[in-house]
mmCIF file of the C-alpha atoms, coordinates in Angstrom:
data_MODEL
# 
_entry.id   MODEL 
# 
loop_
_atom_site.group_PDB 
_atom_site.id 
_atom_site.type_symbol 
_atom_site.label_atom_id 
_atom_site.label_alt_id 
_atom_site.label_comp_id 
_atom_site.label_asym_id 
_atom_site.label_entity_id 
_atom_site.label_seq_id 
_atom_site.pdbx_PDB_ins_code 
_atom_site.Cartn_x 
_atom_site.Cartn_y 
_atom_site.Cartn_z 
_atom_site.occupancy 
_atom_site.B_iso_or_equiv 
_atom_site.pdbx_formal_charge 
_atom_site.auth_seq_id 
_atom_site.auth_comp_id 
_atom_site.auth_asym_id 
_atom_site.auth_atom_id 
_atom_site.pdbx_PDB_model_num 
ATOM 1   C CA . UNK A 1 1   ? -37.747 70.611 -84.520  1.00 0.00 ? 1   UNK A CA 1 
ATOM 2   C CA . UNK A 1 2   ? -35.983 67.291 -84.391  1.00 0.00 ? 2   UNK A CA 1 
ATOM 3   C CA . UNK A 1 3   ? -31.969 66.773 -84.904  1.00 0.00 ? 3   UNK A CA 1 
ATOM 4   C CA . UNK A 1 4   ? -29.469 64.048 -84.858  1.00 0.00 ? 4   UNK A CA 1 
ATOM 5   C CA . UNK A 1 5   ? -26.369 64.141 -82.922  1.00 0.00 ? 5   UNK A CA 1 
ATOM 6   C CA . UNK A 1 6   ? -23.250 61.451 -83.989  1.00 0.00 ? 6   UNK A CA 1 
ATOM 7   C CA . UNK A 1 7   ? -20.285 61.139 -81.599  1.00 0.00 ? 7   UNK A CA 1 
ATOM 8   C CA . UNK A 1 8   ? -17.653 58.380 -82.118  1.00 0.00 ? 8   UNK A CA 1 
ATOM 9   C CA . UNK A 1 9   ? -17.456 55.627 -79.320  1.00 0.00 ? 9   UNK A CA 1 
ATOM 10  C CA . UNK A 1 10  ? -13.496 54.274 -78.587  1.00 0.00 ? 10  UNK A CA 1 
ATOM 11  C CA . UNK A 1 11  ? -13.141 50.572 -78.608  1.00 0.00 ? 11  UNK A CA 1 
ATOM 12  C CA . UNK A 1 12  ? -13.840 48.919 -75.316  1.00 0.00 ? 12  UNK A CA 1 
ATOM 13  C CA . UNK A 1 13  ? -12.629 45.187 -74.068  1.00 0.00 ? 13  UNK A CA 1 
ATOM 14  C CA . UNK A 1 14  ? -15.578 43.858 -75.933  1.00 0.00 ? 14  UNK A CA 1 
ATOM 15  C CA . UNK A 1 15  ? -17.174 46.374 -77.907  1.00 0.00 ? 15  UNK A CA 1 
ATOM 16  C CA . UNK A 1 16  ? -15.117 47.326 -81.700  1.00 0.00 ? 16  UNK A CA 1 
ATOM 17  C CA . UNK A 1 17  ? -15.420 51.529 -82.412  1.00 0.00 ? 17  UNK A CA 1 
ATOM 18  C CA . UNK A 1 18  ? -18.318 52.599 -83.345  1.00 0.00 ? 18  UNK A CA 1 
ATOM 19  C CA . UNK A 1 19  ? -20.672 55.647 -84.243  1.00 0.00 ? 19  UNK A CA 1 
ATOM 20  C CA . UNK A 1 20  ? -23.551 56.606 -81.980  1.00 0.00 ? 20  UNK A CA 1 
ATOM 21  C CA . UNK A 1 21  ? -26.194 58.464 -83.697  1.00 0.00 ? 21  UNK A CA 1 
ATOM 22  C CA . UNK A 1 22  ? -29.373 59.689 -81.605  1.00 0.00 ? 22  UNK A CA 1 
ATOM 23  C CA . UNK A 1 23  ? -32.065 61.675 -81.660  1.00 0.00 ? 23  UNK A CA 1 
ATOM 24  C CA . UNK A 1 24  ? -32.575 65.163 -80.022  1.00 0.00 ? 24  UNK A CA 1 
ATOM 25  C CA . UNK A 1 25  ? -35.610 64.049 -78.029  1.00 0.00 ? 25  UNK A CA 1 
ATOM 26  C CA . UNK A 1 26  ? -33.585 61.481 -76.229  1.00 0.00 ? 26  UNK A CA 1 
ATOM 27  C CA . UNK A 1 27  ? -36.508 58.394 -77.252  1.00 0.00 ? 27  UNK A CA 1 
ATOM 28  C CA . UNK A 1 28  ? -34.215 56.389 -79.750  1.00 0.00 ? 28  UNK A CA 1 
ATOM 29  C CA . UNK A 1 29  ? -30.478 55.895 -80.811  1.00 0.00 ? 29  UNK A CA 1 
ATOM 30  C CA . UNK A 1 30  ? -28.246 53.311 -82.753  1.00 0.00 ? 30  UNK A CA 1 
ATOM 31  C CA . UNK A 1 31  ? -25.012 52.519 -82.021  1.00 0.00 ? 31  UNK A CA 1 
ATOM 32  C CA . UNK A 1 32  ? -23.152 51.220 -85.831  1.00 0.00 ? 32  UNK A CA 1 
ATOM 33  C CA . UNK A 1 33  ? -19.910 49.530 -85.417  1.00 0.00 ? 33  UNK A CA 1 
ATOM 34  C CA . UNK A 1 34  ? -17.441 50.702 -88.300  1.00 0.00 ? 34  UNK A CA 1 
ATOM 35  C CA . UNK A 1 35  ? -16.819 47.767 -89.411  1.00 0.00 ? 35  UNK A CA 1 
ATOM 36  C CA . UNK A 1 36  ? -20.519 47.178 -90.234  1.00 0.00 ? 36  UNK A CA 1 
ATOM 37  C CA . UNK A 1 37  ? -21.268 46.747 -94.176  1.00 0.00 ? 37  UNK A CA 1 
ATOM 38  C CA . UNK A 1 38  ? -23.984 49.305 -93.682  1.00 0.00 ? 38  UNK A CA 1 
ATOM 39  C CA . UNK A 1 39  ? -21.374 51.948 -93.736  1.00 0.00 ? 39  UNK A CA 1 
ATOM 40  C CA . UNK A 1 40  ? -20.963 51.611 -97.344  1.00 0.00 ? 40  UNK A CA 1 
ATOM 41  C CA . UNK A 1 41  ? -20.598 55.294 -98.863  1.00 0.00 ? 41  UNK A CA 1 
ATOM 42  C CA . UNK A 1 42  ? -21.786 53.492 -102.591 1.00 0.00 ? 42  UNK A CA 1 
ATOM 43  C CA . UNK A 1 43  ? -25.124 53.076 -100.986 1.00 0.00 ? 43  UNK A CA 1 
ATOM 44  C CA . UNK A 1 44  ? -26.103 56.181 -99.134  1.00 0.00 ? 44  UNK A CA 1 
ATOM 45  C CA . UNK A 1 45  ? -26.266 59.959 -100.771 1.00 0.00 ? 45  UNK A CA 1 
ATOM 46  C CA . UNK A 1 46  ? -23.920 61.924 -98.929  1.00 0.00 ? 46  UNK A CA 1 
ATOM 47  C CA . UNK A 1 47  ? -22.181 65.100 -100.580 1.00 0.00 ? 47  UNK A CA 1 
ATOM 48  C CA . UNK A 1 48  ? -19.413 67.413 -99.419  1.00 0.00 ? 48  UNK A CA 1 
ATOM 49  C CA . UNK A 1 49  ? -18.344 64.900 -96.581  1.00 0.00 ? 49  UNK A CA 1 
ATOM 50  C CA . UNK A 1 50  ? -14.674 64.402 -95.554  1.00 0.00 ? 50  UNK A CA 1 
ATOM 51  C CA . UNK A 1 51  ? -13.594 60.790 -94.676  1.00 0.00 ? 51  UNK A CA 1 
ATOM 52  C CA . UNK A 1 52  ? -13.907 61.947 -90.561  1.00 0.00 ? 52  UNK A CA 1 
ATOM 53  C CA . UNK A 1 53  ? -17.529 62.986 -91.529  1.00 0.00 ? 53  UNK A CA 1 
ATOM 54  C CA . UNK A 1 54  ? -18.752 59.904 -93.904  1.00 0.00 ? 54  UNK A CA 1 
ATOM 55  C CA . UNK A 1 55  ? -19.669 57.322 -90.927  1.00 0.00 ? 55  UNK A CA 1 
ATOM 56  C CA . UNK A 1 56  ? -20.940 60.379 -89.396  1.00 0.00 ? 56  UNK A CA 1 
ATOM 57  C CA . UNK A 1 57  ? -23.422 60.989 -92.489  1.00 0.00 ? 57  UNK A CA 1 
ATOM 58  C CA . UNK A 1 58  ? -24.361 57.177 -92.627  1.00 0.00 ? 58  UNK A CA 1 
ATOM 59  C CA . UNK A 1 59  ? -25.423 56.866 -89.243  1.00 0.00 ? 59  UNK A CA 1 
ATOM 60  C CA . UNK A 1 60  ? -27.448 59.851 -89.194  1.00 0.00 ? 60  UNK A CA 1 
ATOM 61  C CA . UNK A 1 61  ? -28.945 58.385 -92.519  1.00 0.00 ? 61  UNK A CA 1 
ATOM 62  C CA . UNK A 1 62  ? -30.121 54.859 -90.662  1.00 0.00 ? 62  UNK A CA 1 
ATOM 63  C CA . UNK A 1 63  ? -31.189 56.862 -87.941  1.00 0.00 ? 63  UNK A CA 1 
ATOM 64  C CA . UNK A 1 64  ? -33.217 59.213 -90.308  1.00 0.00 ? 64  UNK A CA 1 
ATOM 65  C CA . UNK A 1 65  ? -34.670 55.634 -91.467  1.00 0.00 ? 65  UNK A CA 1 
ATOM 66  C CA . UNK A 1 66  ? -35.178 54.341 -88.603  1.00 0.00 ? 66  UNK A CA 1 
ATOM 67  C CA . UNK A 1 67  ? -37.335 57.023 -87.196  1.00 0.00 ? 67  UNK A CA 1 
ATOM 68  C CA . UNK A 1 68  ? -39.300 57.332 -90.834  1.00 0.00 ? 68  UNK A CA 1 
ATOM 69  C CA . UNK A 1 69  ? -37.826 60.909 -91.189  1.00 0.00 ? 69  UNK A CA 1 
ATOM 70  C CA . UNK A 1 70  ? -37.836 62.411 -94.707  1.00 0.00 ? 70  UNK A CA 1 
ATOM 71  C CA . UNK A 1 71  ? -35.968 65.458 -95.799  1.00 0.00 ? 71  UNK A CA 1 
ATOM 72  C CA . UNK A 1 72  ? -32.485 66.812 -96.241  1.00 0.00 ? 72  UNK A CA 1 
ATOM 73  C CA . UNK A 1 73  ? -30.322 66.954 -93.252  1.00 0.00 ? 73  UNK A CA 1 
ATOM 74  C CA . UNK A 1 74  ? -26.872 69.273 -92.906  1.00 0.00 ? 74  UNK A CA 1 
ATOM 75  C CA . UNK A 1 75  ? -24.453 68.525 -90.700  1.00 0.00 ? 75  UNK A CA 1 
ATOM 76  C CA . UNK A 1 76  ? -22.191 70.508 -88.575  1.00 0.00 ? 76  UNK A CA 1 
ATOM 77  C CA . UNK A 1 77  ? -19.175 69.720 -85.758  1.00 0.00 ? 77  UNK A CA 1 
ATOM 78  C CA . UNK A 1 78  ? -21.068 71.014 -82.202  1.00 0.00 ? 78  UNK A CA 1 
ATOM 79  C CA . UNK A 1 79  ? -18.242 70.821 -79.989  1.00 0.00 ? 79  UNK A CA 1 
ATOM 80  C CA . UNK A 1 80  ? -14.305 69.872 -79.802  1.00 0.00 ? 80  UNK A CA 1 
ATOM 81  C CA . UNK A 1 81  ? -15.222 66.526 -78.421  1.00 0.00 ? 81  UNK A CA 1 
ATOM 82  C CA . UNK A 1 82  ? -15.992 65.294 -82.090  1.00 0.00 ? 82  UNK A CA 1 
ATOM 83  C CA . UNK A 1 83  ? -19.908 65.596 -81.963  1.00 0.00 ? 83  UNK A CA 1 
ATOM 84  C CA . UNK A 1 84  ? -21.595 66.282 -85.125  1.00 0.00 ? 84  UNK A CA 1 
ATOM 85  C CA . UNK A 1 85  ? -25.344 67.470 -85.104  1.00 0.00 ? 85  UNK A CA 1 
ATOM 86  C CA . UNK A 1 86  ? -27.715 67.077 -88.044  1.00 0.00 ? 86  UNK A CA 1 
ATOM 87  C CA . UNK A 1 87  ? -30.647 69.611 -88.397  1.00 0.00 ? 87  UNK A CA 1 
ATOM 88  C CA . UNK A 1 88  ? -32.656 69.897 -91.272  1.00 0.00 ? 88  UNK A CA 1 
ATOM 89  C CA . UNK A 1 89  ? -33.067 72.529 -93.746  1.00 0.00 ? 89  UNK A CA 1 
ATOM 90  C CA . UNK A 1 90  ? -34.307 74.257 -96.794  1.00 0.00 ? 90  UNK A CA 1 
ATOM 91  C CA . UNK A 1 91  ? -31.503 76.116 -97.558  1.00 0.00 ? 91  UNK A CA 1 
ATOM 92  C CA . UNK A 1 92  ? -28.226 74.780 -97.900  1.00 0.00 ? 92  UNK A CA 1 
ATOM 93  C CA . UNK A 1 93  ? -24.518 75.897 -98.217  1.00 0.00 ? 93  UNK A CA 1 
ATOM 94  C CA . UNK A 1 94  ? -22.121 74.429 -101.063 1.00 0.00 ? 94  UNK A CA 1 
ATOM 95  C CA . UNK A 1 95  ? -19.517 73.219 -98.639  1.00 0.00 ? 95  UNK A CA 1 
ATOM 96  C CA . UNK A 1 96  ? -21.919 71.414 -96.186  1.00 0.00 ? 96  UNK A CA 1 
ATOM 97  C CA . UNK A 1 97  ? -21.978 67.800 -95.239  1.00 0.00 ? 97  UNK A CA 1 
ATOM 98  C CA . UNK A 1 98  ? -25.486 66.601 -96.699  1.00 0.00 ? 98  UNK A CA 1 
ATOM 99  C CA . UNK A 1 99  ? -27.834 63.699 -96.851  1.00 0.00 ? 99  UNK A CA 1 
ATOM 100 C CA . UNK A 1 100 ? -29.749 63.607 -99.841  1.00 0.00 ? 100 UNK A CA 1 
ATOM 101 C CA . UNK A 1 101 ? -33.766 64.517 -99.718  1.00 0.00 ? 101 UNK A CA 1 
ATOM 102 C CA . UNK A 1 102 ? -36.097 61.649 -100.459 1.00 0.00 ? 102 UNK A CA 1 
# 
């Protein structure tokens, strides 16, 4: 089974902060800079998600489209260095971060 990580990437020099999103398998990733109009919350389904977890959700979302996935997707923080992983599932918990199923 596939899953999505999303960490967020500091500001460089010459790069603005941004969300990385990328796949379990290691084959394909986006990097989304926050101030990209594709992180528009109006446009995506994404329930139960806290500001810190909305660019998250998005950029697992383009990812998801990206790599033609369908299905719901739950998110979850992995580690204390701000990495969240989407896996999907069946079942879901009220208080989860979500992307809607297609």
């Amino acid at each position: 089974m596939q899953t999505i990580c999303t960490r967020y990437v500091e500001a460089s020099l010459t790069r603005p902060r941004r969300i990385k999103a990328i796949n379990s398998s290691r084959s394909t990733s986006i990097m989304i800079p926050l101030s990209d109009p594709r992180f528009d919350p109006e446009k995506y389904k994404v329930f139960n998600v806290t500001p810190e977890y909305l660019h998250h959700s998005i950029a697992a979302r383009l990812l998801m489209d990206k790599l033609d996935w369908k299905g719901e997707m739950v998110g979850g923080a992995l580690n204390n260095n701000g990495t969240i992983v989407w896996v999907f599932s069946d079942k879901v918990r009220s208080d989860s971060p979500m992307i809607e199923r297609w």
